[in-house]
PDB file of N, H, CA, C and O in Angstrom:
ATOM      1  N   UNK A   1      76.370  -1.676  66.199  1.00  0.00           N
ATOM      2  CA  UNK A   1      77.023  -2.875  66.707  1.00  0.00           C
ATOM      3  C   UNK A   1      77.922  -2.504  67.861  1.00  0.00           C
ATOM      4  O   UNK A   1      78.718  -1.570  67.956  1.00  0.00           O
ATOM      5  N   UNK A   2      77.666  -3.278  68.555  1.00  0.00           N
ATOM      6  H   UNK A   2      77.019  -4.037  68.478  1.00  0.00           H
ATOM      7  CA  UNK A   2      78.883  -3.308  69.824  1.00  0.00           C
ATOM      8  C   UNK A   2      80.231  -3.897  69.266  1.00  0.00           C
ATOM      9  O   UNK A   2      80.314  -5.012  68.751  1.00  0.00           O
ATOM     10  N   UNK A   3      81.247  -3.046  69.421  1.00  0.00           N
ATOM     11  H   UNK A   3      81.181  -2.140  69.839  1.00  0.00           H
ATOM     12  CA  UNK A   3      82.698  -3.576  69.073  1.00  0.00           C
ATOM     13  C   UNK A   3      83.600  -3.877  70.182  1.00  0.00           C
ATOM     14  O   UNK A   3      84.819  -3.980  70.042  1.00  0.00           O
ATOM     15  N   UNK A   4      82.980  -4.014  71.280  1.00  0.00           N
ATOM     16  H   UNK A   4      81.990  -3.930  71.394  1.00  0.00           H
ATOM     17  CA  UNK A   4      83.608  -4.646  72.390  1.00  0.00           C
ATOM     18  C   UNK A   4      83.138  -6.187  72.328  1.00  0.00           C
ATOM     19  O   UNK A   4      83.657  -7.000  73.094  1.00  0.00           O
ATOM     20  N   UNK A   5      82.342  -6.499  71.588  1.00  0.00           N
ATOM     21  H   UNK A   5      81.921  -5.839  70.966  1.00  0.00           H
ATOM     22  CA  UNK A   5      81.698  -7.678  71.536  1.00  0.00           C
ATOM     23  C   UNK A   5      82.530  -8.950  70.211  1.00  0.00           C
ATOM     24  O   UNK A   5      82.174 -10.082  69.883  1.00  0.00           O
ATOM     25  N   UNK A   6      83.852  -7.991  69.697  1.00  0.00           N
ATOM     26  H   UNK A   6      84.142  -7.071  69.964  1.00  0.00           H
ATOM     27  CA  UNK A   6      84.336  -8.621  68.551  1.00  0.00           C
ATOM     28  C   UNK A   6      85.303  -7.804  68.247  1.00  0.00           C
ATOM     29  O   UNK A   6      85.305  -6.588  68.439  1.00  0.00           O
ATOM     30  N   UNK A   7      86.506  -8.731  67.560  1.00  0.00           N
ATOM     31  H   UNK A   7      86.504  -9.719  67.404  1.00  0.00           H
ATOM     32  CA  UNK A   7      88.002  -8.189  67.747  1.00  0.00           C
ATOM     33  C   UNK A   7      88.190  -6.870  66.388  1.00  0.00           C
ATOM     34  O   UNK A   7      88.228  -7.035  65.169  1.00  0.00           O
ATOM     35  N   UNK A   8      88.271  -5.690  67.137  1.00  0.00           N
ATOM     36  H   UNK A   8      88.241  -5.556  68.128  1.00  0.00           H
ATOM     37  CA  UNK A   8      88.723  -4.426  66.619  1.00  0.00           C
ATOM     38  C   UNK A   8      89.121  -4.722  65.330  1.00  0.00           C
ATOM     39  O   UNK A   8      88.517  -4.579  64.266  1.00  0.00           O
ATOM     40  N   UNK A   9      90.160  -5.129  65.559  1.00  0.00           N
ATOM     41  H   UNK A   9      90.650  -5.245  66.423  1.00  0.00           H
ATOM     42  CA  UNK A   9      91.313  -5.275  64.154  1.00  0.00           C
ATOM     43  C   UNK A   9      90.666  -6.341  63.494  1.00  0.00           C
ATOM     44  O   UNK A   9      91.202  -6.144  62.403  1.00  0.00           O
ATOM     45  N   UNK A  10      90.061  -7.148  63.328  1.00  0.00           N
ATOM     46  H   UNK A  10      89.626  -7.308  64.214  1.00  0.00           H
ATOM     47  CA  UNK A  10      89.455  -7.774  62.503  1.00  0.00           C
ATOM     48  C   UNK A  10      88.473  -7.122  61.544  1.00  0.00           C
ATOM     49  O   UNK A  10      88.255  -6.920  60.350  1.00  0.00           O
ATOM     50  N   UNK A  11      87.993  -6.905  62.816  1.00  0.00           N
ATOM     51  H   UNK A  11      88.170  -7.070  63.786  1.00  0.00           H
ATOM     52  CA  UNK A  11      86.366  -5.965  62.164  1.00  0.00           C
ATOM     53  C   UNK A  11      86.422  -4.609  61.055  1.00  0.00           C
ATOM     54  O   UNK A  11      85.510  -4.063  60.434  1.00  0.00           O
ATOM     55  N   UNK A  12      88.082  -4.297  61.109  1.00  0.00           N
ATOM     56  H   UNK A  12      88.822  -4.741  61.614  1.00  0.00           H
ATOM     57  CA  UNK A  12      88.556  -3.103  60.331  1.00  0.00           C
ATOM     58  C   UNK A  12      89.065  -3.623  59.183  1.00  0.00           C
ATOM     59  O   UNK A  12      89.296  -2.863  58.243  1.00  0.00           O
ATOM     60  N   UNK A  13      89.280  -4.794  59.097  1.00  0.00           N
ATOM     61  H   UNK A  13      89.092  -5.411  59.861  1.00  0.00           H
ATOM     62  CA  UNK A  13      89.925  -5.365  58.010  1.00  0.00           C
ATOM     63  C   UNK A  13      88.897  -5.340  57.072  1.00  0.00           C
ATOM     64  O   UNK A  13      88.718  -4.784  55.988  1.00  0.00           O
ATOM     65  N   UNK A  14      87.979  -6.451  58.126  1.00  0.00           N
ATOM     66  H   UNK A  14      88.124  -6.903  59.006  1.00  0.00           H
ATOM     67  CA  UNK A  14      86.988  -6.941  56.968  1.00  0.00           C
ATOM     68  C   UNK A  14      85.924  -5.305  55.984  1.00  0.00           C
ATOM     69  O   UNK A  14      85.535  -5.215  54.820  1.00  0.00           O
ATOM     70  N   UNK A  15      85.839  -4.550  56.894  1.00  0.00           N
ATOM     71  H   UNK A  15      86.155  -4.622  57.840  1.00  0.00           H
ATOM     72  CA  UNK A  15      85.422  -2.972  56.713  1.00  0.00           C
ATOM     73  C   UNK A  15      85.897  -2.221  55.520  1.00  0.00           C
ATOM     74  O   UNK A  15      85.273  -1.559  54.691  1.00  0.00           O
ATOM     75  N   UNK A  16      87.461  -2.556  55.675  1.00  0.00           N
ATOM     76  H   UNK A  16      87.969  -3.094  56.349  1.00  0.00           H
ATOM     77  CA  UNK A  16      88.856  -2.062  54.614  1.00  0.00           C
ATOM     78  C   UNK A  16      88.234  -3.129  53.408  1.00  0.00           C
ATOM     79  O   UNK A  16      88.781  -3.084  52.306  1.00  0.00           O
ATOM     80  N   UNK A  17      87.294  -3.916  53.581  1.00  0.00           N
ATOM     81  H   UNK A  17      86.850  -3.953  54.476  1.00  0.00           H
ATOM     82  CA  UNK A  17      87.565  -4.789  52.121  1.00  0.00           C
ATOM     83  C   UNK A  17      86.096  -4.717  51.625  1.00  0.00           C
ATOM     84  O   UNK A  17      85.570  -5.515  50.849  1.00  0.00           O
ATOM     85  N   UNK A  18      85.573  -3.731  52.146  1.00  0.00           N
ATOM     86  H   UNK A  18      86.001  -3.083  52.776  1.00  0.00           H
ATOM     87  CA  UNK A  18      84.256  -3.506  51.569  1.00  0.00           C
ATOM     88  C   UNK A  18      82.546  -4.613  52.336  1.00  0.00           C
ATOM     89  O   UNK A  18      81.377  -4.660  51.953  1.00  0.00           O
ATOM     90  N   UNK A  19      83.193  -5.209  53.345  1.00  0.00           N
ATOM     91  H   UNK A  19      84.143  -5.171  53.657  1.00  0.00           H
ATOM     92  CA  UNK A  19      81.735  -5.974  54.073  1.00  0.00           C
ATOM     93  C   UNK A  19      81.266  -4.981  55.559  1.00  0.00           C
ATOM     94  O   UNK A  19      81.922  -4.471  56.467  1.00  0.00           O
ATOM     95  N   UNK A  20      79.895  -5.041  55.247  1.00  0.00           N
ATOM     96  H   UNK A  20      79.362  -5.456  54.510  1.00  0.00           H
ATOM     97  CA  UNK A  20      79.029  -4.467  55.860  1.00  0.00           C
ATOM     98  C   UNK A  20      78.447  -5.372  57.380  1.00  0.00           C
ATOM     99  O   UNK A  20      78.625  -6.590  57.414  1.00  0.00           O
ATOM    100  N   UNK A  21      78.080  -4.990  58.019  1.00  0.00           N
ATOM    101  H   UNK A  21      77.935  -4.000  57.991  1.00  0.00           H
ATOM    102  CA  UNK A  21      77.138  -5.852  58.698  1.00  0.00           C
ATOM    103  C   UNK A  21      75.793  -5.801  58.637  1.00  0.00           C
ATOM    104  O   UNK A  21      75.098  -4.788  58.726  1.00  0.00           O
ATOM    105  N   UNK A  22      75.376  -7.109  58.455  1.00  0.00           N
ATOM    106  H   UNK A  22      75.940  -7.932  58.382  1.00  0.00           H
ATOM    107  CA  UNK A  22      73.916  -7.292  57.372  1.00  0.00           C
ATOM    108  C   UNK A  22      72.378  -6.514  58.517  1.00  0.00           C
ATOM    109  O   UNK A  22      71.170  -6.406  58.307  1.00  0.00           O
ATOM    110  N   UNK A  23      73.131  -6.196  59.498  1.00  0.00           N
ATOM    111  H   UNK A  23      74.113  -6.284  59.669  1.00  0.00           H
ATOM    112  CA  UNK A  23      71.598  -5.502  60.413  1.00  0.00           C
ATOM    113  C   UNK A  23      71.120  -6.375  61.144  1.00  0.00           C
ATOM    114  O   UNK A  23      70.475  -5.971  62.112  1.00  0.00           O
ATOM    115  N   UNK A  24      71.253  -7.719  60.962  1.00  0.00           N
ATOM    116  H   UNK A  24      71.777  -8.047  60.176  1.00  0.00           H
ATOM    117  CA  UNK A  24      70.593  -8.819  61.967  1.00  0.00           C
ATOM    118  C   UNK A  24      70.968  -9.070  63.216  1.00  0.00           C
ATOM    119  O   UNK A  24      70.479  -9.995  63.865  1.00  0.00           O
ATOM    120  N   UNK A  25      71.795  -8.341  63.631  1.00  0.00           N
ATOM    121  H   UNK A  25      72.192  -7.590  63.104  1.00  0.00           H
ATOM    122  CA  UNK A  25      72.366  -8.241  65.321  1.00  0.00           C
ATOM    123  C   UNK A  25      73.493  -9.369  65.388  1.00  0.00           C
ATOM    124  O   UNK A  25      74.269  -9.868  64.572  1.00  0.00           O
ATOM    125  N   UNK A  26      73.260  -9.510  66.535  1.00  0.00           N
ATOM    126  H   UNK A  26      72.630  -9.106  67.198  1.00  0.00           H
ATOM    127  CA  UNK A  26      74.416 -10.933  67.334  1.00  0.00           C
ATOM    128  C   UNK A  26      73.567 -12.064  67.366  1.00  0.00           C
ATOM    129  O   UNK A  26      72.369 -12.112  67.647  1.00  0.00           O
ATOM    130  N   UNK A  27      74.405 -13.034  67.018  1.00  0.00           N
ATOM    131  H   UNK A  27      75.378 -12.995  66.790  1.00  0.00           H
ATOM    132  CA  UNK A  27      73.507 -14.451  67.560  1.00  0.00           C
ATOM    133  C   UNK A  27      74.557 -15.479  67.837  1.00  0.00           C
ATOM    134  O   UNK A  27      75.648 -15.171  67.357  1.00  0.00           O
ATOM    135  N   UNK A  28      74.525 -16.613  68.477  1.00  0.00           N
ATOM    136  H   UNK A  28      73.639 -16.863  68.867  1.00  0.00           H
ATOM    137  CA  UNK A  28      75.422 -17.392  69.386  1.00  0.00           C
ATOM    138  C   UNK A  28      74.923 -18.784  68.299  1.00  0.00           C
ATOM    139  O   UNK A  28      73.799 -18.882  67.806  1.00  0.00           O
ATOM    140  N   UNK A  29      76.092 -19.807  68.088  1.00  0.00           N
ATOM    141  H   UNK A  29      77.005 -19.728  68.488  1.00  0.00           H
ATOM    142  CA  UNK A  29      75.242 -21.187  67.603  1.00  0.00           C
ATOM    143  C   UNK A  29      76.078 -21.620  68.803  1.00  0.00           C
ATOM    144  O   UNK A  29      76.868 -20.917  69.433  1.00  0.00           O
ATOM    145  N   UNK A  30      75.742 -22.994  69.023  1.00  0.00           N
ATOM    146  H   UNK A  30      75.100 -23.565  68.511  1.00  0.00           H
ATOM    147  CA  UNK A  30      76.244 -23.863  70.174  1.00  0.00           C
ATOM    148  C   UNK A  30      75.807 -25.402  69.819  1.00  0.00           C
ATOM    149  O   UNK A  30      74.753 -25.360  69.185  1.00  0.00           O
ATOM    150  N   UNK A  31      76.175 -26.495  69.977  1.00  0.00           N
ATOM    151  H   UNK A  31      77.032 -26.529  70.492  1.00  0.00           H
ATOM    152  CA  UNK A  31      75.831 -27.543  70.107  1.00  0.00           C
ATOM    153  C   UNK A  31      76.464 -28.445  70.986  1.00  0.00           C
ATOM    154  O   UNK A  31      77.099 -28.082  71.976  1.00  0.00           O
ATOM    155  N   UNK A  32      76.258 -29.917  70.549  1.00  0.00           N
ATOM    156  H   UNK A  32      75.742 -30.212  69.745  1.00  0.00           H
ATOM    157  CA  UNK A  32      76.864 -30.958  71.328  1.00  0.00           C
ATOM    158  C   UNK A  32      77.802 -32.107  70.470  1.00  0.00           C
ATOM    159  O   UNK A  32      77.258 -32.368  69.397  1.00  0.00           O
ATOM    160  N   UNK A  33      78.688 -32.626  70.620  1.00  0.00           N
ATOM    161  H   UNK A  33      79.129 -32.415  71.492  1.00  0.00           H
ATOM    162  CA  UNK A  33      78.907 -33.936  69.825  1.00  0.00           C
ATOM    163  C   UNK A  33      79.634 -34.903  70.920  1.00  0.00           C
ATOM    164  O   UNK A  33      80.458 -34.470  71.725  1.00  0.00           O
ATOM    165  N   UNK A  34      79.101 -36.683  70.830  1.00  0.00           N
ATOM    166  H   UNK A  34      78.431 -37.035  70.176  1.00  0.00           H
ATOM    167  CA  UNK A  34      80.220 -37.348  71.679  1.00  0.00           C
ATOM    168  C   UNK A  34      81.472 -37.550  71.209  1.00  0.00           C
ATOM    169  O   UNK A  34      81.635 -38.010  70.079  1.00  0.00           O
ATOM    170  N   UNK A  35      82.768 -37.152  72.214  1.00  0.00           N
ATOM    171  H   UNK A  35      82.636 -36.779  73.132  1.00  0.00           H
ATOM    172  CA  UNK A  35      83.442 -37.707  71.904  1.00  0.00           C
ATOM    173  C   UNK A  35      84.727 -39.430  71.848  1.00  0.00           C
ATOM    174  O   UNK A  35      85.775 -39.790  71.311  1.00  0.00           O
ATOM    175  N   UNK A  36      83.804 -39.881  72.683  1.00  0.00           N
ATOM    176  H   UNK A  36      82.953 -39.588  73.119  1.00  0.00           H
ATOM    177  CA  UNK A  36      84.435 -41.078  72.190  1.00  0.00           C
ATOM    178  C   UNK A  36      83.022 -42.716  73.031  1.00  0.00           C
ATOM    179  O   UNK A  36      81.849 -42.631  73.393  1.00  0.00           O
ATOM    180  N   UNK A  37      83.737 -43.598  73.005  1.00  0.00           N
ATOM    181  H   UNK A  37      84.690 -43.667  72.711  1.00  0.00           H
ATOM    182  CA  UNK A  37      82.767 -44.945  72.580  1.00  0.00           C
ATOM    183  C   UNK A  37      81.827 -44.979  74.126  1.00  0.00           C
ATOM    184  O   UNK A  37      80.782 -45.578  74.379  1.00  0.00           O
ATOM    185  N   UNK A  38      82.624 -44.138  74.940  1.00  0.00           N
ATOM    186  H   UNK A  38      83.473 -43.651  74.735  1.00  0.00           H
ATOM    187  CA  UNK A  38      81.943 -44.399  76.204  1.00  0.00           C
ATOM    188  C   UNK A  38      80.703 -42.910  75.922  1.00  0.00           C
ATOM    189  O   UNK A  38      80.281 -42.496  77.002  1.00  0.00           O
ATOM    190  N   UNK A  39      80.329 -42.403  75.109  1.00  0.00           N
ATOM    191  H   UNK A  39      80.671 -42.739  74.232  1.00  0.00           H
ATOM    192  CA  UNK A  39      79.296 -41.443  74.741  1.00  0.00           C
ATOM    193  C   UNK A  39      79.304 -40.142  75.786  1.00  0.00           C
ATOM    194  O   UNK A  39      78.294 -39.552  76.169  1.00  0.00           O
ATOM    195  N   UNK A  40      80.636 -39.844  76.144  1.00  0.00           N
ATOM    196  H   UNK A  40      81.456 -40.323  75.833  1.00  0.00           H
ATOM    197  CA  UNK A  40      80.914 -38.375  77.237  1.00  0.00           C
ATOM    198  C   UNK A  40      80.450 -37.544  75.560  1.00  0.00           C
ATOM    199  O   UNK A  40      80.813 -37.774  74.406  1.00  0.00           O
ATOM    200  N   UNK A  41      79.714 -36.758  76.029  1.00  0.00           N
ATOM    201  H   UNK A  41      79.420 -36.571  76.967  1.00  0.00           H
ATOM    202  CA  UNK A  41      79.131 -35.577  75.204  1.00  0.00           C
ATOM    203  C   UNK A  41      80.059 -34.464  75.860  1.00  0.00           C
ATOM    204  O   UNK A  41      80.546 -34.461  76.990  1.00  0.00           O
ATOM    205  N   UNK A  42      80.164 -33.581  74.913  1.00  0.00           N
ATOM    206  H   UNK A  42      79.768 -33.584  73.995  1.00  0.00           H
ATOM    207  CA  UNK A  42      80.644 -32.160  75.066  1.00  0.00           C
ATOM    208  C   UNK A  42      80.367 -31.094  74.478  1.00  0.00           C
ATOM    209  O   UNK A  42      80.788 -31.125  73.321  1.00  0.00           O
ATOM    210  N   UNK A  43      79.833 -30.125  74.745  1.00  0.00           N
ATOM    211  H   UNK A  43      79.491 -30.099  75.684  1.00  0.00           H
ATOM    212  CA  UNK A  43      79.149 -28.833  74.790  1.00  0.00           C
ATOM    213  C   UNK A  43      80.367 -27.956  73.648  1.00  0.00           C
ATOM    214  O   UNK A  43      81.563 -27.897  73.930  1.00  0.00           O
ATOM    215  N   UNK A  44      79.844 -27.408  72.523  1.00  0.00           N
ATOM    216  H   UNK A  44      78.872 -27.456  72.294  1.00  0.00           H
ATOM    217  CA  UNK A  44      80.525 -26.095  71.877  1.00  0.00           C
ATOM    218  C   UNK A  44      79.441 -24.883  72.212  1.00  0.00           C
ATOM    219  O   UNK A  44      78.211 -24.936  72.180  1.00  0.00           O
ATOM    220  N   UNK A  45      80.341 -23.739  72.554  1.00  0.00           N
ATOM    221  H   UNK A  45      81.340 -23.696  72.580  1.00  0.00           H
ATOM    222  CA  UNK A  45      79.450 -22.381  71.860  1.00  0.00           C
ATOM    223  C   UNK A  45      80.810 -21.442  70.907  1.00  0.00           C
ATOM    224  O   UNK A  45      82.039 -21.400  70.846  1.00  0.00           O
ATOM    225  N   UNK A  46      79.838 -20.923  70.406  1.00  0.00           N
ATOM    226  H   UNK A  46      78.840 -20.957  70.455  1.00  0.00           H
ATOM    227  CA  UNK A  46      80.630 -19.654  69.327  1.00  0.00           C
ATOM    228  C   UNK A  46      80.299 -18.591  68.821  1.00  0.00           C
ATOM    229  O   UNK A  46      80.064 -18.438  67.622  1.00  0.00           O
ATOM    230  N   UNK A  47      80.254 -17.907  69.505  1.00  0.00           N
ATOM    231  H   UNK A  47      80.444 -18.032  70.479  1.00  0.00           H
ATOM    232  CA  UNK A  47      79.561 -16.529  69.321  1.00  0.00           C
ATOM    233  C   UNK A  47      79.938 -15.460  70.610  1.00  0.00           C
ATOM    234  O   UNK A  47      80.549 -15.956  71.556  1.00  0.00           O
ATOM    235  N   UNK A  48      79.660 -14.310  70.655  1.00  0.00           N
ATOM    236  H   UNK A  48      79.163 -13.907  69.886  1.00  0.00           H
ATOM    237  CA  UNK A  48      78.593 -13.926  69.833  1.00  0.00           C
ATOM    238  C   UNK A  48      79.122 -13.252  68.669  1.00  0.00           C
ATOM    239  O   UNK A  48      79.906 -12.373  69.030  1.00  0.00           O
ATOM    240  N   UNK A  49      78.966 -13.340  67.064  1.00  0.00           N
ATOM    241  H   UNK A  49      78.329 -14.053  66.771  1.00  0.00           H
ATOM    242  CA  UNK A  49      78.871 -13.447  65.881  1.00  0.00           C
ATOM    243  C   UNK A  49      77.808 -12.417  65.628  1.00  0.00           C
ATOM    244  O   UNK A  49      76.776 -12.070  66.204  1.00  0.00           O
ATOM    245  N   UNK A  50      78.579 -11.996  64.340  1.00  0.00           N
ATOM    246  H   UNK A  50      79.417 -12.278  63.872  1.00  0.00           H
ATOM    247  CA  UNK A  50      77.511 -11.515  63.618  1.00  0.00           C
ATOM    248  C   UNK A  50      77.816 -11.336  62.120  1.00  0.00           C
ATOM    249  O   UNK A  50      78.987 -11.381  61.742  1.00  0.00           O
ATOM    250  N   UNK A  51      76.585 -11.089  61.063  1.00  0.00           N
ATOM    251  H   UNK A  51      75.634 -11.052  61.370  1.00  0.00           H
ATOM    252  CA  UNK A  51      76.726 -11.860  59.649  1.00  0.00           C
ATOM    253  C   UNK A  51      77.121 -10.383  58.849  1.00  0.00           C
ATOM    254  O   UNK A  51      76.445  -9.354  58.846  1.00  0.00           O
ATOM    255  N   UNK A  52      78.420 -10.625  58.186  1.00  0.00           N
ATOM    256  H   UNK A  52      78.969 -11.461  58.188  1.00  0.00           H
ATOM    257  CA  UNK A  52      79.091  -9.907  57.536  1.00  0.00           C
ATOM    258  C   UNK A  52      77.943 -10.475  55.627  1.00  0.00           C
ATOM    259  O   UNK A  52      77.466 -11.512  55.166  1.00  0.00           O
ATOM    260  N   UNK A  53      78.046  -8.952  55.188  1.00  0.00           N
ATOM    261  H   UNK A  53      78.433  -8.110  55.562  1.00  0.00           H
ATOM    262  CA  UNK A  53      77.683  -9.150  53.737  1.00  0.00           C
ATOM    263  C   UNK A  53      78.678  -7.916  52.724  1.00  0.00           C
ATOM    264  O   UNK A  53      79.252  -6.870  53.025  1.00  0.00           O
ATOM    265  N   UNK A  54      78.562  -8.439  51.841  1.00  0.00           N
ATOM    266  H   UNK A  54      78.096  -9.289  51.596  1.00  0.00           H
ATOM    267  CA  UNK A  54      79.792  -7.810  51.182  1.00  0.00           C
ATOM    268  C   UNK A  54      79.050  -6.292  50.393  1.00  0.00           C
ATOM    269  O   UNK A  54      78.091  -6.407  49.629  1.00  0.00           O
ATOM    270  N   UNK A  55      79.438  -5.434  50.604  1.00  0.00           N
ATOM    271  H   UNK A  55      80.216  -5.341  51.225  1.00  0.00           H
ATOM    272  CA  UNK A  55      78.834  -4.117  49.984  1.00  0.00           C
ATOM    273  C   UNK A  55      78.679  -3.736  48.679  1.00  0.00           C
ATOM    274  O   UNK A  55      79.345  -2.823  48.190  1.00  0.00           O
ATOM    275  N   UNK A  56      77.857  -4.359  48.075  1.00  0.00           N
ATOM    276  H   UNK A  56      77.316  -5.100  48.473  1.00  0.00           H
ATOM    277  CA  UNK A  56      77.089  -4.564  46.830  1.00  0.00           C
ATOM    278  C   UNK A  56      77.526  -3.440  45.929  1.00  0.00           C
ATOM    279  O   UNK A  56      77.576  -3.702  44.727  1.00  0.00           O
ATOM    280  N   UNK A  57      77.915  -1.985  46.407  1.00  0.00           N
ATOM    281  H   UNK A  57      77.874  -1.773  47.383  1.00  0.00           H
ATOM    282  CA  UNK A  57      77.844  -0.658  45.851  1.00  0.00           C
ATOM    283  C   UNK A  57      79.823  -0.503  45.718  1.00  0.00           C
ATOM    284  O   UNK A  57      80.327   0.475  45.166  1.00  0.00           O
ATOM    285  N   UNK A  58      80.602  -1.541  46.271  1.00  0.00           N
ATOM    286  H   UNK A  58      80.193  -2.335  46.719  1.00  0.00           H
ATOM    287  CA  UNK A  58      81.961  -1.546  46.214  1.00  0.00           C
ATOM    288  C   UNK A  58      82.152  -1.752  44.971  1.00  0.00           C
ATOM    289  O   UNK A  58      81.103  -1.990  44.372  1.00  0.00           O
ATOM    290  N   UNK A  59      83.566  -1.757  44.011  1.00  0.00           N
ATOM    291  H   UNK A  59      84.418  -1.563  44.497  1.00  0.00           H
ATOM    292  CA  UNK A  59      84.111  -2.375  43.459  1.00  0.00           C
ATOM    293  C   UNK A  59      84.823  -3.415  43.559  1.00  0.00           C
ATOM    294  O   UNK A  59      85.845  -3.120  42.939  1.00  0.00           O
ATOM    295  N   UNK A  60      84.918  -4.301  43.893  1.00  0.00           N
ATOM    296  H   UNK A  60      84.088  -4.540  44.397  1.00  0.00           H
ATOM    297  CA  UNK A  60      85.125  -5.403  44.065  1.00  0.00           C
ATOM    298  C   UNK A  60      86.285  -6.364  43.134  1.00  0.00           C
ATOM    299  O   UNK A  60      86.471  -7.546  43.423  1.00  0.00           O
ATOM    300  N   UNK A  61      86.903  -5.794  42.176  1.00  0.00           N
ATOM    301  H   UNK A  61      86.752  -4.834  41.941  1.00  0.00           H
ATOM    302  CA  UNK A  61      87.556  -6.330  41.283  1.00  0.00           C
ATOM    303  C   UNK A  61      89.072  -6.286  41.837  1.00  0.00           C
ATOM    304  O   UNK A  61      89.813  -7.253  41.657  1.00  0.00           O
ATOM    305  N   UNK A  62      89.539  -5.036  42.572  1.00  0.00           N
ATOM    306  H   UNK A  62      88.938  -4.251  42.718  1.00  0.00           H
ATOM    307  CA  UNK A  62      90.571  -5.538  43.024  1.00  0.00           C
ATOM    308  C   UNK A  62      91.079  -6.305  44.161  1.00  0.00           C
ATOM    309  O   UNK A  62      92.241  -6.181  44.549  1.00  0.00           O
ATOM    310  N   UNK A  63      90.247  -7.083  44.694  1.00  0.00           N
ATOM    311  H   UNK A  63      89.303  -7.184  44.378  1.00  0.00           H
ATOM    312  CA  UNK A  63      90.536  -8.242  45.640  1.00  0.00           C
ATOM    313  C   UNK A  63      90.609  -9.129  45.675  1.00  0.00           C
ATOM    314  O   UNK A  63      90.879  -9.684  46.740  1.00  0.00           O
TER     315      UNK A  63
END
């Protein structure tokens, strides 16, 4: 994984608590919703992301 691509100190936390990254790379979701009666649409993105899974082989009881 690229860790310039996602915040350091996060990524150590979640690491410190036993989640892995599941191997499926980066992926971006994005959509649209209007926001009001005159139907101006507006654009989200959020990413780039990637899917944390929790390390099956941890103990897990004290968290």
């Amino acid at each position: 994984m690229k860790l310039t691509s996602i915040n350091r100190l996060i990524f150590a936390l979640y690491e410190r608590l036993g989640y892995l990254e599941s191997g499926l790379g980066e992926f971006t979701t994005s959509g649209t919703y209007v926001v009001d009666d005159a139907d101006h649409v507006v654009g989200w993105t959020n990413g780039p992301q990637v899917l944390l899974i929790k390390n099956p082989s941890e103990n897990t009881s004290k968290y």
